[in-house]
Each structure stands twice: as C-alpha cells, then as structure tokens.
C-alpha positions in Angstrom: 8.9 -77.6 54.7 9.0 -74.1 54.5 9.8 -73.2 57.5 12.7 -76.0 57.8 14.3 -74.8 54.9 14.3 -70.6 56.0 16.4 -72.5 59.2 18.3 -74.8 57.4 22.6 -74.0 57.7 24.8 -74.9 54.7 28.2 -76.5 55.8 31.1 -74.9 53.1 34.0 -77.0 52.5 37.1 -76.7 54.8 40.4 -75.6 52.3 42.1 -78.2 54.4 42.4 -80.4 57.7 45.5 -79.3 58.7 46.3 -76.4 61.1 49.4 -75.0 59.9 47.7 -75.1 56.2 44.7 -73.2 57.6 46.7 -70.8 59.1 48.9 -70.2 56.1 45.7 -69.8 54.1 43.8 -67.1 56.1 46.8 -65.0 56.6 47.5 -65.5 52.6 43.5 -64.7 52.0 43.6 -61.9 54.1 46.3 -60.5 52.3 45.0 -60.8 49.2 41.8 -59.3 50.4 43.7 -56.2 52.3 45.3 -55.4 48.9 42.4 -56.3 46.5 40.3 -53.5 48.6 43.7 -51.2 48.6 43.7 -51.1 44.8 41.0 -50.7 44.1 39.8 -47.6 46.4 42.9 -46.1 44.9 41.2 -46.3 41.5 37.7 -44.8 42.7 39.5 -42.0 44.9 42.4 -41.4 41.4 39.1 -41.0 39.3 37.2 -39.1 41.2 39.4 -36.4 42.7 41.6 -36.0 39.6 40.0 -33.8 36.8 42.4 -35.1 33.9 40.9 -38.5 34.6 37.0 -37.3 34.3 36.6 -39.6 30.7 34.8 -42.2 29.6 37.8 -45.2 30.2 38.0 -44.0 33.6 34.1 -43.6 34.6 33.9 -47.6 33.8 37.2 -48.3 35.3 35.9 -46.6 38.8 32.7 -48.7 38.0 34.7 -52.2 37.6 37.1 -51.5 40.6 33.8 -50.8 42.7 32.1 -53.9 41.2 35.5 -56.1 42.5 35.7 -55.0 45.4 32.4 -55.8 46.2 32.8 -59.4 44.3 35.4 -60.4 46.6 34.2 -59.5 49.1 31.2 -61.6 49.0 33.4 -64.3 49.4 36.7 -64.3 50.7 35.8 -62.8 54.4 33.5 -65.5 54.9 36.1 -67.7 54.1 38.3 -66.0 56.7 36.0 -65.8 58.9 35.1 -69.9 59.3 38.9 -70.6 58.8 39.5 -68.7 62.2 36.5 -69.5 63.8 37.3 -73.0 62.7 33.7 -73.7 61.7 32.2 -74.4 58.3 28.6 -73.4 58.4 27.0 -70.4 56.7 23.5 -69.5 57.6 20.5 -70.1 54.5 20.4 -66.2 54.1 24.1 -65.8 54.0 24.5 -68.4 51.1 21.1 -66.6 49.4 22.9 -63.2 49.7 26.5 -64.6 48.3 24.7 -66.1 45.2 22.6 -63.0 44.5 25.8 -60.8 45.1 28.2 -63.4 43.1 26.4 -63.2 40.1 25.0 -59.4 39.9 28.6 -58.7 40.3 30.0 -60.9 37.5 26.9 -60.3 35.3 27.7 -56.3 35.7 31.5 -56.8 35.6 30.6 -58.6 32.0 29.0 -55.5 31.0 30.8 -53.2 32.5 33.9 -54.6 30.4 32.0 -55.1 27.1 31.1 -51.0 27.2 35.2 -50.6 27.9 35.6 -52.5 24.4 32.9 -50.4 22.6 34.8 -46.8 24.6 38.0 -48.3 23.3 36.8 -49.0 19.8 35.7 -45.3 18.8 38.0 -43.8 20.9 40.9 -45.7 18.0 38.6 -46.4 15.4 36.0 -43.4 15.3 38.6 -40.3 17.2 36.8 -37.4 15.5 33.4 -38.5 16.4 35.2 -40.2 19.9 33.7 -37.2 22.2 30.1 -36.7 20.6 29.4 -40.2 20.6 30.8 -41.3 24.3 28.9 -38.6 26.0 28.2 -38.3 29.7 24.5 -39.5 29.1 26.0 -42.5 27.0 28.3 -43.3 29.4 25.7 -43.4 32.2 23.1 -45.1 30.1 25.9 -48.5 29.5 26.4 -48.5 33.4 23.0 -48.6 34.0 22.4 -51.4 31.9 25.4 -53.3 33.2 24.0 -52.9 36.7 20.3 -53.8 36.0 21.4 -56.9 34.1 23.4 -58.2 36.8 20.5 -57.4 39.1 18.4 -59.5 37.0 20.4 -62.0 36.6 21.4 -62.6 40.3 17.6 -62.2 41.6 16.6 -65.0 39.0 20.0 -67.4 40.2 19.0 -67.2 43.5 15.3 -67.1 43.5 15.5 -70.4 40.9 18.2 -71.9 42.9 16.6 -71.5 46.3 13.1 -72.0 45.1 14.4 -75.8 45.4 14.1 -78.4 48.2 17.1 -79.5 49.5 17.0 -82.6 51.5 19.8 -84.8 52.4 23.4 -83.6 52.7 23.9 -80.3 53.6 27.8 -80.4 52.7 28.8 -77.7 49.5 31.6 -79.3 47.9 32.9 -75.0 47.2 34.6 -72.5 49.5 31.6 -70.6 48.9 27.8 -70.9 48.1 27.9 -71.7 44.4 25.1 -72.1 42.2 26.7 -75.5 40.4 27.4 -77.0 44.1 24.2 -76.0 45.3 22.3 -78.0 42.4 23.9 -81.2 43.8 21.8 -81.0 47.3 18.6 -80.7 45.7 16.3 -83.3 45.7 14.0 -81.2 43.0 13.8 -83.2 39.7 13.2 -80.4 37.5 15.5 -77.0 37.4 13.2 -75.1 35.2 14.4 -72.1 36.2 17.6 -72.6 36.6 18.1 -74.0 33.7 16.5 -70.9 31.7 18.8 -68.3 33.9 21.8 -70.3 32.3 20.3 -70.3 29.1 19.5 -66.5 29.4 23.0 -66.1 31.0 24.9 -68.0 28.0 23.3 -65.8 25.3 24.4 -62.5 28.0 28.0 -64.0 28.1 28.0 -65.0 24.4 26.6 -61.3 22.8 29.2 -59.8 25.2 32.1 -61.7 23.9 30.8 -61.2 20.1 30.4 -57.3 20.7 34.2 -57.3 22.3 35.7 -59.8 19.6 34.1 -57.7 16.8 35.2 -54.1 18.5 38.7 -55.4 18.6 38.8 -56.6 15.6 38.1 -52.9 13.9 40.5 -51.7 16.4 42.9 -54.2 15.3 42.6 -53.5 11.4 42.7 -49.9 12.7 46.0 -49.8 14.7 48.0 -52.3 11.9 47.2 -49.4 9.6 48.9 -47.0 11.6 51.8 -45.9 9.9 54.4 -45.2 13.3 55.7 -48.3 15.2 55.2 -46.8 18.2 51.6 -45.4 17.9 51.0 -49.2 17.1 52.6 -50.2 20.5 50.6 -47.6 22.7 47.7 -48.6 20.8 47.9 -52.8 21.4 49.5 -51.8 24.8 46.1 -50.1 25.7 43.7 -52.9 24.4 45.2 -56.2 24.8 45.4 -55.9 28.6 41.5 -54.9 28.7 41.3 -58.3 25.9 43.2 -60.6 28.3 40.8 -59.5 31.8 37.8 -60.0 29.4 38.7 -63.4 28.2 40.0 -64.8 31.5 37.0 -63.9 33.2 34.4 -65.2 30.6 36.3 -68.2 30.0 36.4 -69.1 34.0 33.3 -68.4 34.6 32.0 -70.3 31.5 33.8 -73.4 32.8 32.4 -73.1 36.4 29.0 -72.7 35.8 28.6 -74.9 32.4 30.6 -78.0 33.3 29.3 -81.0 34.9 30.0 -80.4 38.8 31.3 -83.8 40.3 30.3 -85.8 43.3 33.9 -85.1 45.2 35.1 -81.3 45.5 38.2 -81.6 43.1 41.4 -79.0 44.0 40.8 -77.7 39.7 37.0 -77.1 40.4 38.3 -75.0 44.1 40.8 -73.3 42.1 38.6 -72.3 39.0 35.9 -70.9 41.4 38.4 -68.9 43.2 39.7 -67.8 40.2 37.1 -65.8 38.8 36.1 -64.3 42.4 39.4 -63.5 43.9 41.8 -63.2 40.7 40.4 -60.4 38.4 39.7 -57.7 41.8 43.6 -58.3 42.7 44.6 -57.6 39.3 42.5 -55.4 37.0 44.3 -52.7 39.1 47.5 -53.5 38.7 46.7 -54.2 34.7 45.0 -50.8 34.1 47.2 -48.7 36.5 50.1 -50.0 34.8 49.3 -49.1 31.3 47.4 -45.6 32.4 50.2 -43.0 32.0 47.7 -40.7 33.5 46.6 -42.7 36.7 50.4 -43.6 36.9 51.5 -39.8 37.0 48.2 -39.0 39.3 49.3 -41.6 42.1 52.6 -40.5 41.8 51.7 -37.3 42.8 50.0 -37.6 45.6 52.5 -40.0 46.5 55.2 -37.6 46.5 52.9 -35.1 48.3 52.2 -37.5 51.2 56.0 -38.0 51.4 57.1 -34.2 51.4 54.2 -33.6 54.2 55.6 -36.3 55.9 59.2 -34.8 55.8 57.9 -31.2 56.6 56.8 -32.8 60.0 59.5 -34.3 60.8 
C-alpha cells in the first residue's frame, strides 16, 4: 500500500474545457502572478535599503510581502503550468509540498498580521512607551513565533492529511491540492488528526482575531478621543486598511476549511479558495503602500532617480 500511494498522481481540476477560456485564464493568472511577485519585492527591497523605514510596521510588512509571495506561489504556477501543458496531474509530493507550504503560509501570515495589530495598538495607544516596548528583540521574537506556528501547523495538515489511504477517485474537485478536497478521496474512516489540526487551528484563528478585535478596539476609543479631525483621519486611515486584510483573510479561510466540501466542485467553493491564496499577495501591497506616506515618498524617489539616469543616457 505504501509503496502505491508514494507513486500515486493527483489529477487537479481543469478551470474550464474550453480553449479560448484557458487561454484567457493563464495569460490573466500569469499576470496576476507577474505583479503579485513585482509588489511585493518592492516592499522587501523599500524596507530594506531605506533607513527611514527601519521600524517595527515595516519589519512585519517585509515579513507579510515575503510570506505572499511565497503563498502564491505555491499555487498559481502550477496552475499555469497544467493550463499550458494542458494536463491536470500533480505528482503525490507536489500536492504534499503545496499543503505544507499553503498552510505554514497562512498560519504565519495570521500571525504575522495579529503582531501588526498589537505594533499598531501601542504605537496609538501606548506612544511614550511605543519605542521601549516594540524593540528589535520584540519584534524578532513575534516573527519567530508567527513562523514556527505556521510550521507546525502545516507539518501536522499534511502529515494528518497524507497519513490517510486514498483509494478510489483520484480527481480534486480544487485548482490546487486542498486539505477539504483531499478529505473527499480518502477511504480512512477516522480523521483523528485532522480533525485535532482544525481544532488546534480554530482556537489559532479565533485568539488571533480576539487579540486584533480587542487591540482595535483601545485604538478605536483612543483615536475618537483625539481632539483634531484630521489626526482622527490619519489615524483610522492607518488601521482600518490593516482591519479590512485581517478580516478578509480569516473570514475566507474560515469558510474554506470549516464548511462542508460538496461532491461536485462548485464555481463559489473555486473562487473562495482562490481568494485567500491569490487575493491578499496582489493587494496587501497596494493597501499598505498606498496609505504609507513614507514607502510612497521612498518609491517615488528611486523612481525619479531611475528616470533622470535614464535621461542622462540618452
């Protein structure tokens, strides 16, 4: 059995029959990719080369775009990759290495996002005390733990999840090897531990979202206090971006991996899954360059270097 199973090929599902449609998707995929990757090494290379932007919002924001980039691209180029092969297959170890690398993203990206909220909470709530308490070794210390419980959590996904016999069909209703769609071609009765990695992974996701929803809410109370109208606009202008990426990713990835997975691959299910992977690396650039005056100025900068070197060529 064992040795049937390390050979054994997974067969993703196809976006669509249709030629012209697959074409249109790659090209659109591959696009979203190309400018998902873009973004986000801008971000490492702004926050790394730039001194202004050595601080604490910035070490986590190099840390997230790293962790996106990396999260789609456990997914998509495969993606690309069968749609212009035209095959649909994806080898036992490739689907093993896109679980473990799915969810050690997301589980870091979680945390990674939840130590944004407790950075943003003294740096509004707590600003005499902002510096001494969000030290280097602080900051370092929340990564870490973001990182290793991803790590754990993606080694006990896939170990649990390919610690099961699959028999039958080898068809994943998902346009990538999911956990929830992988569950549906096992013939094992009991999910053990699968079922205590969601278990531990709900009471992650849940003690995230009460640390952000109680760190904003002290920010809140904070910022209505705030005497100026327009300190209270750069204030809610700097959170709630960070508020919406945290909820939209917690929510979609709630749904995905709690709801009952159906017998048919349904176009909301292929959507919601994409959602979570692809969504959040495109635009948690875009969201946190936008409302950074700093990285704004920074990229203008070089910008306007690369043009004027440009012009001295010519």
């Amino acid at each position: 059995i064992m040795n049937q199973t390390l050979t054994m090929e997974f067969l993703l599902l196809r976006f669509t029959e249709s030629r012209m449609l697959l074409r249109v998707y790659t090209v659109l995929f591959l696009l979203i990719y190309l400018v998902a990757i873009v973004e986000n090494l801008i971000i490492i290379l702004l926050t790394i080369l730039d001194q202004r932007l050595h601080i604490p919002m910035c070490f986590f924001l190099r840390h997230l775009s790293f962790l996106d980039m990396c999260l789609i691209s456990a997914t998509v180029p495969k993606s690309i990759l069968n749609s212009i092969t035209s095959t649909d297959s994806i080898s036992f170890l490739g689907c093993v290495l896109q679980v473990l690398l799915v969810i050690l993203m997301s589980g870091s990206e979680i945390g990674i996002l939840t130590a944004m909220s407790y950075d943003r909470y003294f740096a509004i709530h707590h600003p005499l005390h902002y510096e001494a308490v969000m030290s280097k070794k602080i900051c370092v210390q929340l990564v870490l733990v973001s990182w290793l419980s991803g790590g754990d959590f993606g080694i006990f996904y896939s170990a649990g999840t390919f610690s099961l016999n699959f028999c039958g069909s080898t068809n994943i209703h998902q346009l990538f090897c999911d956990v929830p769609a992988l569950l549906k071609l096992t013939c094992s009765v009991e999910h053990v531990t699968i079922n205590v990695s969601v278990a531990i992974g709900v009471c992650y996701g849940f003690l995230c979202l009460v640390c952000i929803v109680v760190s904003y809410v002290y920010i809140f109370s904070t910022v209505l206090k705030i005497p100026t109208r327009q300190k209270q606009c750069k204030a809610f202008s700097t959170c709630l971006p960070h508020l919406i990426v945290v909820s939209t990713f917690l929510l979609t990835g709630a749904i995905t991996y709690l709801k009952p997975t159906s017998d048919e691959p349904s176009l909301p299910d292929l959507l919601m899954s994409m959602f979570y992977s692809v969504v959040p690396p495109t635009l948690n650039p875009v969201i946190y360059c936008l409302r950074s005056k700093d990285i704004k100025s920074t990229l203008c900068k070089i910008l306007w270097k690369v043009k004027r070197s440009g012009l001295m060529e010519r």
